[in-house]
C-alpha positions as CSV (number, residue, x, y, z in Angstrom):
1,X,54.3,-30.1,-128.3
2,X,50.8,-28.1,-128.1
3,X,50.6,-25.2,-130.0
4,X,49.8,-21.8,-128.0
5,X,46.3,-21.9,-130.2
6,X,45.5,-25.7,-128.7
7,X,46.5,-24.6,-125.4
8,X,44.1,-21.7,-125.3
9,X,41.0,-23.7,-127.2
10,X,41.8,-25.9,-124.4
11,X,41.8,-23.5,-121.5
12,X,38.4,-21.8,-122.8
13,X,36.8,-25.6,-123.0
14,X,38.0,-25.7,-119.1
15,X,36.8,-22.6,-117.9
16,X,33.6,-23.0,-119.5
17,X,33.4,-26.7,-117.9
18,X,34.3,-24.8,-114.8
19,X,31.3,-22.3,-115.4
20,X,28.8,-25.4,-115.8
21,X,30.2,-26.8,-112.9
22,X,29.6,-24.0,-111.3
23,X,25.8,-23.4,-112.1
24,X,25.1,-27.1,-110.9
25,X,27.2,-26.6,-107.9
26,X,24.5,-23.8,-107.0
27,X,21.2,-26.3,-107.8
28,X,23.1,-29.2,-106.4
29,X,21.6,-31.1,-103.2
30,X,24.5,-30.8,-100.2
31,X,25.0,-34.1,-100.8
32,X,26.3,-33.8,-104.2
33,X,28.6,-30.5,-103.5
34,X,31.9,-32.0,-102.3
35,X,32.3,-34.1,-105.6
36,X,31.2,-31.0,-107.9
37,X,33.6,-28.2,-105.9
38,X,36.1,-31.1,-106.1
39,X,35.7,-31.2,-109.4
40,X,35.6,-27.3,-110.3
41,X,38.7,-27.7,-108.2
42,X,40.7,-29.8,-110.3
43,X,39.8,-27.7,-113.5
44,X,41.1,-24.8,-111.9
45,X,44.6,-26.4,-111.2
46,X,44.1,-27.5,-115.0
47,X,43.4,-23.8,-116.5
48,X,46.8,-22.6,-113.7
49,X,48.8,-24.8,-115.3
50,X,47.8,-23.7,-118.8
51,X,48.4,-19.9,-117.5
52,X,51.8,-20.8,-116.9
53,X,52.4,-22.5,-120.3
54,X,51.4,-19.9,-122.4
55,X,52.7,-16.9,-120.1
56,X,55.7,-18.9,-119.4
57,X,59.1,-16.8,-118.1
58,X,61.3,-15.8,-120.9
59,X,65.3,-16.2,-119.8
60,X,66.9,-17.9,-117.2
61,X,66.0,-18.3,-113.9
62,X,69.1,-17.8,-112.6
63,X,69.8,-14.9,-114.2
């Protein structure tokens, strides 16, 4: 198990991956876009999922 100090060191590394991909996204030839906002893509299901770890529910769901 991560500990909620991993999990955000993790999701700042992500989002600033994201920001890089980002910036070459924008000097990219067209050619080259799909792949990089594929990419950027992917790491923002990553940093989602992180979200919900570390702002997870408290209590039951079914209340």
């Amino acid at each position: 198990m991560r500990t909620a100090d991993q999990i955000k060191r993790k999701y700042h590394e992500l989002g600033s991956r994201k920001e890089a991909l980002e910036a070459l996204y924008a000097e990219a030839a067209a050619d080259a876009r799909p792949a990089l906002q594929a990419e950027a893509e992917r790491i923002g299901e990553q940093m989602l999922l992180l979200e919900w770890v570390l702002n997870a529910p408290a209590g039951s769901y079914h209340g």
